[in-house]
C-alpha positions in Angstrom: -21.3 -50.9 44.8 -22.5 -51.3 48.5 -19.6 -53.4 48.9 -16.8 -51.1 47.3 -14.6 -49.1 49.7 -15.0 -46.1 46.9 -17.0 -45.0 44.8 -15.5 -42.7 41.7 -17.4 -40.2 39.6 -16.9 -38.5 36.5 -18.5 -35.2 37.3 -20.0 -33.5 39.9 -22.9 -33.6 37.4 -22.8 -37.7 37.4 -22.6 -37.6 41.2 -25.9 -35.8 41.6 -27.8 -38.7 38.7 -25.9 -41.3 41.2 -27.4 -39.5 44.2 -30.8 -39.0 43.2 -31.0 -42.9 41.9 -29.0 -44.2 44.9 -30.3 -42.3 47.8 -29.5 -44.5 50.5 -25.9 -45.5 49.0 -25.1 -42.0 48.8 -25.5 -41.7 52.3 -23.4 -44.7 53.1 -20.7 -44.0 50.5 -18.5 -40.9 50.0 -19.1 -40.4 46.4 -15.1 -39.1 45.0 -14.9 -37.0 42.1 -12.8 -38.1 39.4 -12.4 -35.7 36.5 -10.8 -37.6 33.0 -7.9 -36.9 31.5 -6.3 -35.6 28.6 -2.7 -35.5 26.9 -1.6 -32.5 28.3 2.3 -33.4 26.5 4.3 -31.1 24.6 2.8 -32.4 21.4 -0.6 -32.2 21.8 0.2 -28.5 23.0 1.7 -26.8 19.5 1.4 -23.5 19.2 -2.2 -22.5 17.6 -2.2 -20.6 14.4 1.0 -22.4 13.1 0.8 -23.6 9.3 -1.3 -26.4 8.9 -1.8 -28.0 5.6 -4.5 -30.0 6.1 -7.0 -27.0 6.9 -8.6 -24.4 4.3 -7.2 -21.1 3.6 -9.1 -17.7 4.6 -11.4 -19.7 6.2 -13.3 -19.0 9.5 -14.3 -22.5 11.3 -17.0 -23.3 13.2 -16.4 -26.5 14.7 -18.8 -29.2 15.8 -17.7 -32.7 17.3 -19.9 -35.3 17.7 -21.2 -38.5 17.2 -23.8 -38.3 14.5 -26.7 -39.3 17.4 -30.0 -37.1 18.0 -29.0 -36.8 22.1 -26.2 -34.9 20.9 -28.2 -32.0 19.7 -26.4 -31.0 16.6 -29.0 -29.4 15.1 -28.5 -26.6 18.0 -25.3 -25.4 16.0 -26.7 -25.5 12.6 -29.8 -23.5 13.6 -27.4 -21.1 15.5 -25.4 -20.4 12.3 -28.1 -19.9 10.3 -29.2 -17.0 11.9 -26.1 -15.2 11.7 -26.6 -12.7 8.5 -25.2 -13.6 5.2 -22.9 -11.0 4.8 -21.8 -12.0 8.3 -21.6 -15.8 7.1 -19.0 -14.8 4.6 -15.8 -16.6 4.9 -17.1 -19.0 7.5 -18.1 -22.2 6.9 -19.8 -24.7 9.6 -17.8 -27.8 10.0 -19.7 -31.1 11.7 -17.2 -33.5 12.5 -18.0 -36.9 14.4 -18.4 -40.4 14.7 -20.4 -42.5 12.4 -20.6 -45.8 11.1 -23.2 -46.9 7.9 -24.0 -50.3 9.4 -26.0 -48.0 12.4 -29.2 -47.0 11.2 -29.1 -43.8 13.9 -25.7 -42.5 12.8 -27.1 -42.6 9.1 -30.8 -41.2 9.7 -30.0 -38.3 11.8 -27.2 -37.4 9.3 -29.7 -36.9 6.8 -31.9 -35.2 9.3 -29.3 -32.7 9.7 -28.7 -32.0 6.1 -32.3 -32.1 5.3 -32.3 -29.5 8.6 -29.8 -27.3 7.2 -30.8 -27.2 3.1 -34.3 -26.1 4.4 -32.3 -22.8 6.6 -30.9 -22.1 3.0 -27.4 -23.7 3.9 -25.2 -25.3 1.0 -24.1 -28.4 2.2 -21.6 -30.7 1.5 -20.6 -34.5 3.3 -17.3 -36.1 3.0 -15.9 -39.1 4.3 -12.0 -38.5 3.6 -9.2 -35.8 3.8 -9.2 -35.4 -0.3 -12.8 -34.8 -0.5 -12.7 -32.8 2.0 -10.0 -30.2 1.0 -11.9 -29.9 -2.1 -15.1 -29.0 -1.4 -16.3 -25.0 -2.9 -16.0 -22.2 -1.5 -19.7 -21.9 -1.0 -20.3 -24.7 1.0 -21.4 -23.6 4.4 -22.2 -26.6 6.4 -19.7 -29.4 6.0 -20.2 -33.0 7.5 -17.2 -35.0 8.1 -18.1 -38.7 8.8 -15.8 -40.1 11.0 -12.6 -38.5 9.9 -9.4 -39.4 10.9 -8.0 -38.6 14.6 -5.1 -36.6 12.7 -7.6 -34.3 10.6 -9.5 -33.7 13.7 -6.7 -32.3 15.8 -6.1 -30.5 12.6 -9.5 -28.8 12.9 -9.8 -28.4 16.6 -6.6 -26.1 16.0 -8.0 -24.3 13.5 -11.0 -23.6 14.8 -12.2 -20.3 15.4 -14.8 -22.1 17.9 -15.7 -25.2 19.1 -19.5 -25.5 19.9 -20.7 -28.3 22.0 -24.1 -28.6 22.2 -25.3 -31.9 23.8 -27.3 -31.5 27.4 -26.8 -33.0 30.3 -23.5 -34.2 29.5 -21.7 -36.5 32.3 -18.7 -35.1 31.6 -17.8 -34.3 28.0 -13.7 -34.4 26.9 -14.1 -32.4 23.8 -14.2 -28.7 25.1 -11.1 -29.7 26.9 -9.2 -31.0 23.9 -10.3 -27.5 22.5 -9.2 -25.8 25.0 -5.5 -27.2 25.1 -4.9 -26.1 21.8 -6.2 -22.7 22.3 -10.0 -22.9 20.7 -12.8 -20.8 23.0 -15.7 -22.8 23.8 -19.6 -22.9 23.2 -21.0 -25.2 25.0 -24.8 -25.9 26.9 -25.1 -24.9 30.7 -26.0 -28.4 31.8 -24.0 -31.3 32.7 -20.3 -31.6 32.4 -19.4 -28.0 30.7 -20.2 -26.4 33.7 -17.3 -27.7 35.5 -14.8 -27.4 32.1 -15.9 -24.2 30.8 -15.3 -21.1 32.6 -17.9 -18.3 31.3 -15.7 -15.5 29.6 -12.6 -17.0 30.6 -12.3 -20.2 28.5 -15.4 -19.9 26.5 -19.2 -19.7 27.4 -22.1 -21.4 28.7 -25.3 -20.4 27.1 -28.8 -22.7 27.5 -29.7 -24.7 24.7 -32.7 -23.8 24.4 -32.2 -20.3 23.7 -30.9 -20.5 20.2 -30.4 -17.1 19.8 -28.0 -16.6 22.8 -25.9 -19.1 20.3 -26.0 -17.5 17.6 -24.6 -13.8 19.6 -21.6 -16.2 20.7 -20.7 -16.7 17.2 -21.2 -13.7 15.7 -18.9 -12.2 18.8 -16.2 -14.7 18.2 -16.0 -14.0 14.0 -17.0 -10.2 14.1 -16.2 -8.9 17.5 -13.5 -9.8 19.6 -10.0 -8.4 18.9 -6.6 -10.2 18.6 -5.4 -10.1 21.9 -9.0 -10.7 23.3 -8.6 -14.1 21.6 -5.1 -15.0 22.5 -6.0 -14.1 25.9 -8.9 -16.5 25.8 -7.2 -18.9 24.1 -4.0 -18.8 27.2 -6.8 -19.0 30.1 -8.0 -22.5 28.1 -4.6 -23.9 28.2 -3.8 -23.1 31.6 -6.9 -24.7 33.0 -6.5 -27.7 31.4 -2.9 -28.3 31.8 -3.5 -27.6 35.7 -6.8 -29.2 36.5 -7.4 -31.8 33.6 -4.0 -33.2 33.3 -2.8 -37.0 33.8 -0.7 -35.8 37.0 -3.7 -34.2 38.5 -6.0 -36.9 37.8 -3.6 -39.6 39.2 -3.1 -36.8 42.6 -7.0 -37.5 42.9 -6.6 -41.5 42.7 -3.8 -41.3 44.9 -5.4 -39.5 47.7 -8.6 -42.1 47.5 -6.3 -44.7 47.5 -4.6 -43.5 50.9 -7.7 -43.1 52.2 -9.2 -46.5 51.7 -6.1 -48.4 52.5 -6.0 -47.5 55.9 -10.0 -48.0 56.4 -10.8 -51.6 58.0 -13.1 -53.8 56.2 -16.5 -54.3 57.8 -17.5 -57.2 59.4 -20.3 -57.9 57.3 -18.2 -57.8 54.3 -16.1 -60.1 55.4 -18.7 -62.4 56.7 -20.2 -62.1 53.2 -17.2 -63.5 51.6 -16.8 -66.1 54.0 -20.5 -67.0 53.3 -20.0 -67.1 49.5 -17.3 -69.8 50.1 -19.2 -71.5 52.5 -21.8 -72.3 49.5 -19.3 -73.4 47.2 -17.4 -75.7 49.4 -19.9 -78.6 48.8 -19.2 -78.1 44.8 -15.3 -77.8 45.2 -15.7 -80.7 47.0 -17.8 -83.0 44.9 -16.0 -81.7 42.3 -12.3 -82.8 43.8 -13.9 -86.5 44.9 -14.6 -86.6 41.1 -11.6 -85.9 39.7 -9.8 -88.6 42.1 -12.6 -90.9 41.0 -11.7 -90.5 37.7 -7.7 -90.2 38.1 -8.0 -93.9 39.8 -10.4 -95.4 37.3 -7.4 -94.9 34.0 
């Protein structure tokens, strides 16, 4: 990295870990922050609330993405939900959607953490692995873990949504509150890492600590019980508009751009140069040997 003319970053979060680690390379380089992407197009960008046949009826979602790994804190949302009151629970159903494969022994021991977790709060549980199953579940259920569902059921739940909660810490950046956001679902998320430069408290969603369970659990309860129509689709317009303004493709590639003009016009140091030339230097002998072998050879047929 002490060689590179820039230096990109994914957060203002991941700058900081890259400061603290590389003290003296911070100092050296101008660290440029490079938030990621997402489709901002027309088609990722349909109207929320429009028929969808792939989610339930008359039922309130509470959505969790995730890969089904213990960092990610997952438990967070299930413990938050269970504190809400039953009567308040009614209706709603906790849905744990993420990435998970069999063959990895940590994807299939904390998903059994997690519903051991949950059926010991008094949750009914259920885990599916396809659209049928899913769509079919009771009623009753109230935590439901999707393993590894398709990317077209997702989007179909992340529109759905009444919430998204996002509950790892110290995220580096984190593009799932953003994917919720375009589409118009509030967010949840912990007040550490990436979120904090996503989420806008009361705007786009809120930032609560994840230790605090509790403060989770108000969120929700707000969200189902609490806020009125308009409160929501106001909410809902604020996400949209951050993310199509400040997490687009077009503003990400005006970030590049301007790093690139910067660089392009900065002369390369002499000791990087001299360091190249010194690399070659070393190989020469081998390129040559080399080449004196190969005519050895060519002449010897």
């Amino acid at each position: 990295m002490s060689f590179a003319d820039a230096i990109a970053v994914n957060s203002g979060f991941t700058k900081g870990i890259v400061t603290k680690q590389w003290p003296s390379l911070a100092k050296e380089k101008q660290l440029e922050i490079v938030h990621p992407c997402v489709d901002v197009s027309e088609k990722k960008e349909q109207i929320k609330g429009e028929e969808n046949p792939l989610t339930w009826q008359d039922t309130n979602i509470i959505l969790s993405i995730n890969r089904f790994e213990e960092k990610k804190n997952i438990g967070l949302a299930i413990r938050a939900f269970s504190r809400l009151p039953k009567h308040a629970r009614s209706g709603v159903r906790l849905v744990v959607a993420g990435g998970y494969d069999h063959k990895v022994v940590e994807n299939v021991g904390y998903h059994q953490d997690l519903v051991l977790l949950a059926e010991g709060l008094g949750l009914k549980t259920a885990t599916t692995t396809n659209i049928v199953t899913a769509l079919s579940v009771p009623d009753d259920v109230d935590v439901l873990f999707l393993l590894s569902v398709p990317a077209s059921f997702k989007d179909a739940l992340m529109k759905s949504a009444r919430l998204l909660v996002y509950t790892p810490s110290n995220e580096h950046f984190g593009i799932v509150p953003l994917e919720a956001m375009l589409v118009g679902t509030p967010v949840l998320a912990a007040n550490t890492g990436g979120p904090l430069e996503t989420v806008v408290e009361g705007e786009t969603g809120w930032l609560r600590d994840p230790a605090d369970v509790e403060k989770w659990t108000e969120v929700m309860d707000k969200v189902l019980h609490k806020m009125t129509k308009d409160e929501l689709e106001k909410m809902a317009e604020a996400g949209k508009t951050r993310v199509r303004s400040e997490f687009s493709e077009d503003k990400m590639a005006e970030v590049l751009e301007r790093m690139i003009e910067r660089i392009s016009g900065t002369p390369k140091k002499f000791g990087q140069g001299m360091a190249v030339l010194s690399v070659f230097l070393a190989l020469a002998p081998v390129i040559l040997l080399g080449l004196c072998i190969s005519i050895w050879r060519f002449y010897r047929r």
